[in-house]
VEXFIMAR-566667 format. One record per atom (N, C-alpha, C): residue number from 1; residue in three letters; atom name; x, y, z. Coordinates in steps of 0.02 Angstrom, whole numbers. Atoms other than C-alpha are relative to their C-alpha. Last residue first. Layout:
# VEXFIMAR-566667
(site NUM; "ALA"; "CA"; (X; Y; Z)),
...
***
This chain:
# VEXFIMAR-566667
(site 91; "UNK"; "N"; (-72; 17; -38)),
(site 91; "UNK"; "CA"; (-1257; 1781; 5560)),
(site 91; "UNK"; "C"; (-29; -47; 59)),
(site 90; "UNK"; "N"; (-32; 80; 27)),
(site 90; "UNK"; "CA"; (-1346; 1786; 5387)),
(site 90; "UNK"; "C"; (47; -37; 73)),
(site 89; "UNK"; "N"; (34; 47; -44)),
(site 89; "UNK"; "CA"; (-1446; 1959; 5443)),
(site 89; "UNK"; "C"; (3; -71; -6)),
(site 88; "UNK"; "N"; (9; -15; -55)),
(site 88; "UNK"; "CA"; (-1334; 2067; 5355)),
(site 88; "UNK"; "C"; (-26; -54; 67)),
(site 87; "UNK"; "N"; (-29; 79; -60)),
(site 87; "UNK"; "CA"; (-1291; 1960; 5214)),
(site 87; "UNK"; "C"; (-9; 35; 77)),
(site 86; "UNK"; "N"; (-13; -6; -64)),
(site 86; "UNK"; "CA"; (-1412; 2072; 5099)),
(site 86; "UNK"; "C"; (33; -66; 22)),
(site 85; "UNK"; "N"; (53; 21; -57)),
(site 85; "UNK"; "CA"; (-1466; 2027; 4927)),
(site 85; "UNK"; "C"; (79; 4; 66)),
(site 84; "UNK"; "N"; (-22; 37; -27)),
(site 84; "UNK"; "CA"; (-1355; 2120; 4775)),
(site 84; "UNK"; "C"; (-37; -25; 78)),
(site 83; "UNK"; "N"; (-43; 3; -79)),
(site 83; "UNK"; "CA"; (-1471; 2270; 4707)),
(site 83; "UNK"; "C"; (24; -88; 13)),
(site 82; "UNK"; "N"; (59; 8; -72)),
(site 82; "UNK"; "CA"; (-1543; 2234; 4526)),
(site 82; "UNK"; "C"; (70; 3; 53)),
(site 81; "UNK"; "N"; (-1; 83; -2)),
(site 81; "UNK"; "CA"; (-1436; 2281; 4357)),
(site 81; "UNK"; "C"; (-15; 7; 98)),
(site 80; "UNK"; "N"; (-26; 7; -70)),
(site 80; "UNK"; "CA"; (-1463; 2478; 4348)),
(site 80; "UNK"; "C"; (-8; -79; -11)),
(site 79; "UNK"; "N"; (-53; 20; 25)),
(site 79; "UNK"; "CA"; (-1511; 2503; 4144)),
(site 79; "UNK"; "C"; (32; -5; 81)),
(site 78; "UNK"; "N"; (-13; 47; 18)),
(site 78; "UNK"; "CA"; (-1691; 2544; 4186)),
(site 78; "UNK"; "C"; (65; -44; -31)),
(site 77; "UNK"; "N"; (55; 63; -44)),
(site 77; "UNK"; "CA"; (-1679; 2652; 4317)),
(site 77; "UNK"; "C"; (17; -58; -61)),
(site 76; "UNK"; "N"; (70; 11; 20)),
(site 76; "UNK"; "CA"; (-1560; 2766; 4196)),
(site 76; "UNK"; "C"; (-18; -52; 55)),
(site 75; "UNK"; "N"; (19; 32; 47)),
(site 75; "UNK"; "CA"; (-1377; 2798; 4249)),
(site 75; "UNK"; "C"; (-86; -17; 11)),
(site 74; "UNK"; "N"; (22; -11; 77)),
(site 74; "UNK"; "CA"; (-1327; 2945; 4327)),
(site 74; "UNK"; "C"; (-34; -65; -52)),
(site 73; "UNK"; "N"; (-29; 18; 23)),
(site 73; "UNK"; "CA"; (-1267; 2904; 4498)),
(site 73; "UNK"; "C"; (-5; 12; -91)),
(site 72; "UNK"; "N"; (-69; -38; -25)),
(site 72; "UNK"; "CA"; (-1354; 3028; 4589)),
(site 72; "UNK"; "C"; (61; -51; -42)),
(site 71; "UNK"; "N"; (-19; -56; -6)),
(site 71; "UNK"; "CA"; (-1507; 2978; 4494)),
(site 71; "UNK"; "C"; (72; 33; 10)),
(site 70; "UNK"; "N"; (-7; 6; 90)),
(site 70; "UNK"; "CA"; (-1519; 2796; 4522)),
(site 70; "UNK"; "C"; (23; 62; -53)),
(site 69; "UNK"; "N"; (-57; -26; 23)),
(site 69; "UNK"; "CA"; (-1503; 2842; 4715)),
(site 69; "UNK"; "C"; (38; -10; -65)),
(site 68; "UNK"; "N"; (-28; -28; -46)),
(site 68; "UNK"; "CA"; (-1650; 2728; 4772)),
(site 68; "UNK"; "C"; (71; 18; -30)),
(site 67; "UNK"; "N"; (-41; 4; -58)),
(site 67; "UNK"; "CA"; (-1730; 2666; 4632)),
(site 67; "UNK"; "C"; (46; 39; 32)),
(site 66; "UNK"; "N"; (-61; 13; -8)),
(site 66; "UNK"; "CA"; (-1823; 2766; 4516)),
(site 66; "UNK"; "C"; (19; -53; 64)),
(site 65; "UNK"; "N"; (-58; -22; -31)),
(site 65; "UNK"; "CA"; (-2014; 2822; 4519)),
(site 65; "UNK"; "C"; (72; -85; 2)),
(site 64; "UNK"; "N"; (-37; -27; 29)),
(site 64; "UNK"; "CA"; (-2123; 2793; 4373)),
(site 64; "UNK"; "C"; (79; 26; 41)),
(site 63; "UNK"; "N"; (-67; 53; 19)),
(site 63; "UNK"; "CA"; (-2209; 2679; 4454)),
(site 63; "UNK"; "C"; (41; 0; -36)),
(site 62; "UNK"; "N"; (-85; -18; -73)),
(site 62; "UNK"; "CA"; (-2309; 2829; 4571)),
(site 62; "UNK"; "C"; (35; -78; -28)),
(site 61; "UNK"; "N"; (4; 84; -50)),
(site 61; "UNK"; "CA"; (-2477; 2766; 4463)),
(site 61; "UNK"; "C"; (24; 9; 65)),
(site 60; "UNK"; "N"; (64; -17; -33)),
(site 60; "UNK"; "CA"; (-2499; 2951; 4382)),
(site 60; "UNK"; "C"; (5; -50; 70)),
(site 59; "UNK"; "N"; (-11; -38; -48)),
(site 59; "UNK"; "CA"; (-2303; 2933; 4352)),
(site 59; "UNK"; "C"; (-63; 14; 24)),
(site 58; "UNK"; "N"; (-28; 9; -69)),
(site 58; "UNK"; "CA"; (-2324; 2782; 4268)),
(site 58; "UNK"; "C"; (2; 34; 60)),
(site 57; "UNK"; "N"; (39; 7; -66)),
(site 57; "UNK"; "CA"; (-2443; 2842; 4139)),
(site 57; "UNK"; "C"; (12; -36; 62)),
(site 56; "UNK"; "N"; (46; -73; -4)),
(site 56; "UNK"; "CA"; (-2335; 2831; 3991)),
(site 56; "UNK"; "C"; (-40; -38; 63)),
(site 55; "UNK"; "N"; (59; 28; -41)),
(site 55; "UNK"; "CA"; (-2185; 2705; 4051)),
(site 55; "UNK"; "C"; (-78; 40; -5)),
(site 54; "UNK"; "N"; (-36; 82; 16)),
(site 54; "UNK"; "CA"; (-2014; 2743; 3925)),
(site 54; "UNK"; "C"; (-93; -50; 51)),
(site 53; "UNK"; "N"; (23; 13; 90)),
(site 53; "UNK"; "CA"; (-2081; 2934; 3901)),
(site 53; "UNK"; "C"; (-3; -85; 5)),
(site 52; "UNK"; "N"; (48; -9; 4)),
(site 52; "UNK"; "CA"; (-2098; 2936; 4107)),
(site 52; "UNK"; "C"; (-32; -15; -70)),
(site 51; "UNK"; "N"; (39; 70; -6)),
(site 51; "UNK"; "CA"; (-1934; 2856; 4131)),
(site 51; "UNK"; "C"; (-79; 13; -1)),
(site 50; "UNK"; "N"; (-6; 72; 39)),
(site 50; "UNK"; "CA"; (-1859; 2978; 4020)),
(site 50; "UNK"; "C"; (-29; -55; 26)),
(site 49; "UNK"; "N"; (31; 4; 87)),
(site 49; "UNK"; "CA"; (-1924; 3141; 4083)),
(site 49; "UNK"; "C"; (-7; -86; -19)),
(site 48; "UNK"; "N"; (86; 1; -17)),
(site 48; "UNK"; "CA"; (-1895; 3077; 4280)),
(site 48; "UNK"; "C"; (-26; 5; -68)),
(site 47; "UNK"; "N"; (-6; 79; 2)),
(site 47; "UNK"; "CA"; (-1695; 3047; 4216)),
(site 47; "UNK"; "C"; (-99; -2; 14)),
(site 46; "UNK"; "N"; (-10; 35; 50)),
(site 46; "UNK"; "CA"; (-1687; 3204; 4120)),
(site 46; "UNK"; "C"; (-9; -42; 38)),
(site 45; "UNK"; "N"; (71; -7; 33)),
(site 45; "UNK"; "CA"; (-1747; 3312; 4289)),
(site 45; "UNK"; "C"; (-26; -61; -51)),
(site 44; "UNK"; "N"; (11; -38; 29)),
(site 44; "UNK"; "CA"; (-1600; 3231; 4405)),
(site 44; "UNK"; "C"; (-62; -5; -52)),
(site 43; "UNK"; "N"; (-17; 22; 91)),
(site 43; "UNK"; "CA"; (-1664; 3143; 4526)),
(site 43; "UNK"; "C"; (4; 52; -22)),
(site 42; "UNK"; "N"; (-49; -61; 39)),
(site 42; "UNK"; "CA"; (-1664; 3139; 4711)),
(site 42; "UNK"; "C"; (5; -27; -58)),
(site 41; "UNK"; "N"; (-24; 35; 70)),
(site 41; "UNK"; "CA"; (-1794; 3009; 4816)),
(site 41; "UNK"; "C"; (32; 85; -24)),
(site 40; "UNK"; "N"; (5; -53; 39)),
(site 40; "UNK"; "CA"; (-1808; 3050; 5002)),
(site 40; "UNK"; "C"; (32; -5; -55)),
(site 39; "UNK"; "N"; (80; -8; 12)),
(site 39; "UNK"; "CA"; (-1821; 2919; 5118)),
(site 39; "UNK"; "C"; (-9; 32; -61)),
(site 38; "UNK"; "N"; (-29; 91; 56)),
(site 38; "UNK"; "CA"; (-1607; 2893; 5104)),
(site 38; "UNK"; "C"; (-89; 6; -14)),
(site 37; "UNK"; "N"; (-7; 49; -53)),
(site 37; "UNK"; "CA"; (-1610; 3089; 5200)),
(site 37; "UNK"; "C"; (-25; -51; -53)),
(site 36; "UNK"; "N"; (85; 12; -13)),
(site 36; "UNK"; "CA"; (-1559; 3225; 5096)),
(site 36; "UNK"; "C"; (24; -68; 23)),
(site 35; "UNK"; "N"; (5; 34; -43)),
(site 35; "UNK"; "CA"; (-1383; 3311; 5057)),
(site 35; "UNK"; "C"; (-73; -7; 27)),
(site 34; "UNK"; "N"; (51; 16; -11)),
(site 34; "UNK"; "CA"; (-1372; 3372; 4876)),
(site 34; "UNK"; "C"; (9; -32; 60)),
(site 33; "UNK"; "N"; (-16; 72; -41)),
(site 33; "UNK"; "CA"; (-1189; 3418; 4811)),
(site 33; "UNK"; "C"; (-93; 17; 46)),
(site 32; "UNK"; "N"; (46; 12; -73)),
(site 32; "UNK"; "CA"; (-1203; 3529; 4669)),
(site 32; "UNK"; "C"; (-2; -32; 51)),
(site 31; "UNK"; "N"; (8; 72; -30)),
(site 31; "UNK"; "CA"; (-1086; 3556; 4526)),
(site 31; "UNK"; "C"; (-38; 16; 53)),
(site 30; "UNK"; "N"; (-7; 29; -85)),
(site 30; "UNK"; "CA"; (-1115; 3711; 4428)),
(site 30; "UNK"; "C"; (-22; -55; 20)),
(site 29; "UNK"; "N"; (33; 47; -22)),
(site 29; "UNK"; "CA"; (-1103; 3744; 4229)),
(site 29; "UNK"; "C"; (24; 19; 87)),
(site 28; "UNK"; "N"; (72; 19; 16)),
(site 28; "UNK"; "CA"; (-1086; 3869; 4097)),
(site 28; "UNK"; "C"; (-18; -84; 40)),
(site 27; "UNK"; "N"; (38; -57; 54)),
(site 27; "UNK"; "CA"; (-920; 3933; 4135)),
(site 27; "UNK"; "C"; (-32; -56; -19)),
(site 26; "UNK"; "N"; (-21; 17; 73)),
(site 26; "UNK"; "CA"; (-869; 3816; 4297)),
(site 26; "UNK"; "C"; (-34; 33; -49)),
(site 25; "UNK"; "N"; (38; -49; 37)),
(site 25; "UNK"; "CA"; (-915; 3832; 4475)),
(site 25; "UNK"; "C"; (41; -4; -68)),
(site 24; "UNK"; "N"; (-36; -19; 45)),
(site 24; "UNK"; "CA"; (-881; 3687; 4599)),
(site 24; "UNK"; "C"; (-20; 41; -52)),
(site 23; "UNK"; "N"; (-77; 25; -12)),
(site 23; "UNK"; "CA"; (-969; 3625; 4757)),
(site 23; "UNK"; "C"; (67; 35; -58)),
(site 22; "UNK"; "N"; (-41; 3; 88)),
(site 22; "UNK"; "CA"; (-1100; 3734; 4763)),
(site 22; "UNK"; "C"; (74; -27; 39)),
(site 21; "UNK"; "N"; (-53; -23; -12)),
(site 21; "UNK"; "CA"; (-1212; 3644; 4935)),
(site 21; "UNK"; "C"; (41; 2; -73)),
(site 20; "UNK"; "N"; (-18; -20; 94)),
(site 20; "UNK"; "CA"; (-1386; 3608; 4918)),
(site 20; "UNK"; "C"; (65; 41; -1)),
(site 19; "UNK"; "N"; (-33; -40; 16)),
(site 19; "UNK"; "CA"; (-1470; 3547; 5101)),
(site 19; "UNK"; "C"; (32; -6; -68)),
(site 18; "UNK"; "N"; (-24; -26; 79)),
(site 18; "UNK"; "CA"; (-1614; 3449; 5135)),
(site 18; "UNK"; "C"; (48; 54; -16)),
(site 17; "UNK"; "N"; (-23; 46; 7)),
(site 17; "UNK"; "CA"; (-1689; 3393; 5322)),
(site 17; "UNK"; "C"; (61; -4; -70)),
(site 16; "UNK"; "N"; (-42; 0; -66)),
(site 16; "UNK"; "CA"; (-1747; 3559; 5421)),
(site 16; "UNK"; "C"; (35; -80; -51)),
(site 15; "UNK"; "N"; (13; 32; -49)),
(site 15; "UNK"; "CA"; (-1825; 3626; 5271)),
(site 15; "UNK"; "C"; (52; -21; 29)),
(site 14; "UNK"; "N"; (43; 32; 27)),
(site 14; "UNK"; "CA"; (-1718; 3651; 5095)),
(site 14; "UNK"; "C"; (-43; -21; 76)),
(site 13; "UNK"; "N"; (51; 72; -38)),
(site 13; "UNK"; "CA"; (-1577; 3713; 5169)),
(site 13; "UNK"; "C"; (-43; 15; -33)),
(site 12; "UNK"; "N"; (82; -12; -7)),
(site 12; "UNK"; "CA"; (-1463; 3821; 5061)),
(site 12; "UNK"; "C"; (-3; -60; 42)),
(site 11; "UNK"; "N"; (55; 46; -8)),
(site 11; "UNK"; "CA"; (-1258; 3813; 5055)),
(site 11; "UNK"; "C"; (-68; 38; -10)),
(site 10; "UNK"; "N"; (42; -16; -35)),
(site 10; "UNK"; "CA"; (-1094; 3909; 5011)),
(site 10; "UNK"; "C"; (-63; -54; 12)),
(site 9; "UNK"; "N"; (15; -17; -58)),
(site 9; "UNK"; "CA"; (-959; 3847; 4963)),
(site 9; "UNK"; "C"; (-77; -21; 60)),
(site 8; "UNK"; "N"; (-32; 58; -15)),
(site 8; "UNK"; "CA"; (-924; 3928; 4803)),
(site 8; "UNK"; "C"; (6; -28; 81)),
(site 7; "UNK"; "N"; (-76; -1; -5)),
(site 7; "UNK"; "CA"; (-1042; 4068; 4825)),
(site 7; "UNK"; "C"; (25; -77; -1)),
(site 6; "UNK"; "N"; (-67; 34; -33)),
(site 6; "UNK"; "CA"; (-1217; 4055; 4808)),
(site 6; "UNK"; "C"; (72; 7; -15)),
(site 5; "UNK"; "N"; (-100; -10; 16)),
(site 5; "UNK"; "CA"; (-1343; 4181; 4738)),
(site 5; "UNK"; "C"; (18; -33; 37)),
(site 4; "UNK"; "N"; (-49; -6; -46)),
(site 4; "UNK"; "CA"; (-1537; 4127; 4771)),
(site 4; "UNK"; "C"; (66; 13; -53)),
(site 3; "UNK"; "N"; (-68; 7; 31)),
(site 3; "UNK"; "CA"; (-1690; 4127; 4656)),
(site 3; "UNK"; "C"; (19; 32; 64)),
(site 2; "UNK"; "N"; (-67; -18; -27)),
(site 2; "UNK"; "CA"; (-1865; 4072; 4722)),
(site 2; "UNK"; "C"; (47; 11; -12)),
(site 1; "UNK"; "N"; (-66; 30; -5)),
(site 1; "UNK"; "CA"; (-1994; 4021; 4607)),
(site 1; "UNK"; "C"; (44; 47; 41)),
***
């Protein structure tokens, strides 16, 4: 494992695509801001635990993974009410 010191501020890259910027520092906590590309699934840990207890042997499958930015919003995969269908291509 790798450990870093950040400053309020400050950043990491993660490879050429992933950066980890402290947004706010607080006694016994730090905010994070996560910049990754929309390909690239982000979860916090608790949400991968829980949909793994809620699906055993999903995550062998890969159908344990989340929708797209389920995570950054906090609420559970399974409590997200389904994406709204596209009018993009209605024209």
């Amino acid at each position: 494992m790798l450990v870093l010191a950040r400053k309020l501020n400050e950043s990491i890259r993660i490879g050429d695509r992933i950066i980890v910027k402290v947004l706010h520092l607080n006694r016994g906590a730090v905010k994070l801001g996560i910049q990754a590309p929309p390909d690239l699934s982000v979860y916090r840990e608790e949400i991968v635990d829980v949909t793994r207890t809620a699906k055993p042997g999903a995550a062998r499958a890969g159908e344990a993974r989340a929708p797209a930015g389920a995570a950054r919003r906090g609420t559970p995969p399974s409590a997200r009410p389904a994406p709204a269908p596209s009018t993009r291509d209605k024209e």
